[in-house]
Each structure stands twice: as structure tokens, then as C-alpha cells.
C-alpha positions as CSV (number, residue, x, y, z in Angstrom):
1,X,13.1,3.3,17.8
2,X,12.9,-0.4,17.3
3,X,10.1,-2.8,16.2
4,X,8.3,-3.8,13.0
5,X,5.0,-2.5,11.8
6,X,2.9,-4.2,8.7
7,X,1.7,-1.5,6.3
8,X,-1.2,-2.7,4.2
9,X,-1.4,-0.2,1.4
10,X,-4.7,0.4,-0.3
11,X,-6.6,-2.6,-0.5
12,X,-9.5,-1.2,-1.1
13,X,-12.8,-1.3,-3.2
14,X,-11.6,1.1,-6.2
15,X,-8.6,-1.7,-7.0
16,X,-10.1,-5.3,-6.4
17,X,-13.4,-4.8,-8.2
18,X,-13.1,-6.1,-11.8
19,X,-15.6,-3.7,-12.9
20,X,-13.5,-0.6,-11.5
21,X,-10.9,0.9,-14.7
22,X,-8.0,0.8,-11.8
23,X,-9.0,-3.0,-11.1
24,X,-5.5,-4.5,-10.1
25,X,-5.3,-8.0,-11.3
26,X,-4.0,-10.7,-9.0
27,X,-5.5,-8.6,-6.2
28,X,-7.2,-11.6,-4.3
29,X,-3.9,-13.6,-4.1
30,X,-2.1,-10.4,-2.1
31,X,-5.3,-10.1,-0.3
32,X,-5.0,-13.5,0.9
33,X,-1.2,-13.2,1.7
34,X,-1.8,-10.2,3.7
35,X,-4.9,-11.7,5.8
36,X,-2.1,-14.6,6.7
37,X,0.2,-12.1,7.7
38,X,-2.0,-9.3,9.8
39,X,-2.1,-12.0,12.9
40,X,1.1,-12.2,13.4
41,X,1.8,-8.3,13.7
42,X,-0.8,-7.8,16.5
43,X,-1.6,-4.4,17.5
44,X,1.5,-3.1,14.7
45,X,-0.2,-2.8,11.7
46,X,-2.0,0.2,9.5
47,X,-3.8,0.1,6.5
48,X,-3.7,3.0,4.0
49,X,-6.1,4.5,1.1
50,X,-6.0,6.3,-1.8
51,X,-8.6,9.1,-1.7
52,X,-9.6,11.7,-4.2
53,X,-8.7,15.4,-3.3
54,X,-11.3,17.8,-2.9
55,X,-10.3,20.2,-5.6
56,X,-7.2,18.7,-7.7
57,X,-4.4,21.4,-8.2
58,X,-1.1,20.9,-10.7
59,X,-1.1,17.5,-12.2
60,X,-3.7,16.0,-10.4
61,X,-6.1,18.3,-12.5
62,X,-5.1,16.2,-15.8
63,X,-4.8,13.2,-13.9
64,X,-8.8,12.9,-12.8
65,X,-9.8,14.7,-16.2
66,X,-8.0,11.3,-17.4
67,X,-9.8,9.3,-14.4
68,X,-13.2,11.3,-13.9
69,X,-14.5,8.2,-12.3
70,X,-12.6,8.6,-9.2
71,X,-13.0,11.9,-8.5
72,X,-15.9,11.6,-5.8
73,X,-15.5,12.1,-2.0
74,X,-13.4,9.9,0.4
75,X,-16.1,8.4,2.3
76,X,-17.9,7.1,-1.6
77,X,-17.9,3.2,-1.6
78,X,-15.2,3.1,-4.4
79,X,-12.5,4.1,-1.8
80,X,-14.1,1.5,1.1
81,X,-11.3,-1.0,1.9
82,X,-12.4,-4.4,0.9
83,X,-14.4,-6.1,2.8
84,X,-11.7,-8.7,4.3
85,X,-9.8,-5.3,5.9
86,X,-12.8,-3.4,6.7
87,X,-13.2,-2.8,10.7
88,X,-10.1,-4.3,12.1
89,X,-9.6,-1.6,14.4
90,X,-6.1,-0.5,12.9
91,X,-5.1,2.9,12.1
92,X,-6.2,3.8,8.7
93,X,-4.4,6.9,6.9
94,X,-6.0,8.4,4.1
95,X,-4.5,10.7,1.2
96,X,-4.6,11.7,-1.8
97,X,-1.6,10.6,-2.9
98,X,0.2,7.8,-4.3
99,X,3.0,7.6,-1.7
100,X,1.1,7.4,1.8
101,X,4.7,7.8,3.8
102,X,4.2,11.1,5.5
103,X,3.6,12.5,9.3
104,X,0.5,10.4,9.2
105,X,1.8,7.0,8.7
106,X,5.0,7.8,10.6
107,X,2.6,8.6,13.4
108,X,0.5,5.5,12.9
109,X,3.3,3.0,13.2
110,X,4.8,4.2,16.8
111,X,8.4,3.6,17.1
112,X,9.0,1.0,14.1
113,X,11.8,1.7,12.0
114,X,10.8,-0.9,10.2
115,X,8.1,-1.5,7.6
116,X,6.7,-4.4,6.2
117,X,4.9,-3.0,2.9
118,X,1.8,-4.9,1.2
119,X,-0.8,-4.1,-1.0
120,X,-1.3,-2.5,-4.3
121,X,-0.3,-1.7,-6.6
122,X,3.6,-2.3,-6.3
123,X,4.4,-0.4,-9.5
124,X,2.7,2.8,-7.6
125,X,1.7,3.4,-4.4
126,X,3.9,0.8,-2.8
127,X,6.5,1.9,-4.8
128,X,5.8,5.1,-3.8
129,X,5.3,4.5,-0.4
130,X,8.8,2.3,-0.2
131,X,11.3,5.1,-1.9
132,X,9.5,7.8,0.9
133,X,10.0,5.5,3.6
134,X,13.4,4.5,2.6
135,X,14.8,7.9,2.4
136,X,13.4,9.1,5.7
137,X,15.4,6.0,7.1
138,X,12.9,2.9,7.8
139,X,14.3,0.2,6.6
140,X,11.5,-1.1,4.4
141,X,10.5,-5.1,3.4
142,X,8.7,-5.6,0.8
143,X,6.5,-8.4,0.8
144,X,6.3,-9.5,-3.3
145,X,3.7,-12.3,-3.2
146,X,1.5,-9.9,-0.7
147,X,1.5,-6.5,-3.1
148,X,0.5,-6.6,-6.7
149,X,0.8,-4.7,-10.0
150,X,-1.4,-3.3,-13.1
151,X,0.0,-6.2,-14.6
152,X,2.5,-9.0,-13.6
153,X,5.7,-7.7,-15.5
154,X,4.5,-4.3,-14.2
155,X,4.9,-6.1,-10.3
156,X,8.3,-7.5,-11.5
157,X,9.4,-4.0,-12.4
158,X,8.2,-2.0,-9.3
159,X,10.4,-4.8,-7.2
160,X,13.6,-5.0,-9.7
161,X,13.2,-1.2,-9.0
162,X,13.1,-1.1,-5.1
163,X,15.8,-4.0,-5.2
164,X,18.2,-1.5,-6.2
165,X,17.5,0.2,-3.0
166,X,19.2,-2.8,-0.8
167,X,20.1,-2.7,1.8
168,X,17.7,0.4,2.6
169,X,14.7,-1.9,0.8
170,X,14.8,-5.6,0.7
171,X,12.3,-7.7,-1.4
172,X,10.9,-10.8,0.4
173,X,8.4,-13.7,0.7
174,X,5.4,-14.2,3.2
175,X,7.3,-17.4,3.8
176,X,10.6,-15.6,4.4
177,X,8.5,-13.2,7.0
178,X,7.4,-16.6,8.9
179,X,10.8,-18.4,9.1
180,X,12.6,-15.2,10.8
């Protein structure tokens, strides 16, 4: 396997809206980031969502009885990318789970074996997403200014975190991205 793909994890409606309870600030700034970068990855790139399941077993039952809100169907508006992402014609996995590394995404990106991870939030599903894709052996960048955090030292945390995971995960800029 060689190549790079961009992973664009769950921009969507349920996290940018300042009305939602999961509202992730500092969304439009990784929004923007990412929209510079998807050019530049072509055909290689896959966006991901969070999704409610149908009928939440073990911890996921006190999770949505803590978040009732969310616990609606996978095609509701709330869990609609935003509107930037919507139709691009790249992959989209959906699941109901906060890591979204699985068969699904390893079938989505081809033969990368390596990801570029963006979106939100970086103290969860990127996080998340990163360790998964890490230990199955991808090496993983994570683009900092292009993923963002329930709060900003929560972000600073999240990468701290994955930095201890070098050389397996490797923190990064946009600009870093565009001068290799």
C-alpha cells in the first residue's frame, strides 16, 4: 500500500450549529482549513459522521439518556454534513461511534497507509479515530489547525495526547501539508 488519503471527520450539522448542545467552538476556522486542503487530495479523500444507533445497548444507553437530543435517525438534519461538505461526491462512512476507523473507512481510502485526519472534535472522534488508525498500522497526520475541540485547551490536550504516539501519529500544520 502506498498513498495518502484526507479523512474529514464529522463536520457536520449536530457540531457547527451554535444552537446544537455538542456545538464545537472554533468549528468555522477547521472548516475553512479543510475546504483549502480537499483540492489538493483529489479523488483521496472521505468524510465521516457520527450517527445515532437505532437502539443504544451498554453505555450508549446512559450516554443518549444524557444527550436525548441526538438520538433521532441518521438521515435527521442534525447529522447532515455542513453545507460546505455536503455533495462532493466522496465516500461518506457513517457510525455510531466516536472512532470511525473500522472496515468501512479502511475500505473507503483504497491503498493509503496514510491518513491525513481533520475535523472535530480532536478531543473525541479524531482522537478516536487516530489511536484506531494508529494501531492497525496507518501512519496518521494530524492536521491541528484543521480539527477542533469542545474547548481550546481541550484541542491542546487531544494533540499533546496523540503526540505521544510519534512516530506512529505526527501533529502538523495545513502549511506543513503544502510545503511537502
Amino acid at each position: 500500500m502506498t498513498g495518502r488519503a484526507l479523512v474529514v471527520v464529522d463536520m457536520q450539522q449536530v457540531f457547527g450549529d451554535p444552537a446544537s448542545p455538542w456545538f464545537t467552538p472554533r468549528f468555522t476556522e477547521a472548516e475553512a482549513v479543510i475546504a483549502g486542503l480537499l483540492p489538493s487530495f483529489g479523488r483521496q479523500a472521505v468524510f465521516t459522521r457520527f450517527v445515532a444507533p437505532e437502539q443504544p445497548d451498554g453505555a450508549w444507553i446512559r450516554y443518549y439518556e444524557q444527550w436525548p437530543f441526538a438520538l433521532v435517525p441518521a438521515d435527521d438534519p442534525l447529522y447532515d454534513q455542513v453545507l460546505a461538505f455536503r455533495d462532493t461526491g466522496h465516500p461518506v462512512v457513517s457510525l455510531p461511534a466516536f472512532g470511525k476507523w473500522g472496515p468501512e473507512l479502511r475500505e473507503a481510502i483504497g491503498d493509503a497507509d496514510e491518513l491525513v485526519l481533520t475535523g472535530v472534535s480532536t478531543d473525541c472522534c479524531v482522537l478516536s479515530t487516530a489511536l484506531a488508525a494508529a494501531d492497525a498500522g496507518l501512519h496518521v497526520l494530524v492536521v491541528a489547525d484543521a480539527c477542533a475541540g469542545a474547548s481550546d485547551a481541550d484541542h491542546r490536550r487531544a494533540l499533546d495526547a496523540m503526540a505521544l504516539y510519534a512516530p506512529l501519529i505526527e501533529i502538523v500544520s495545513s502549511s506543513d501539508l503544502a510545503d511537502a
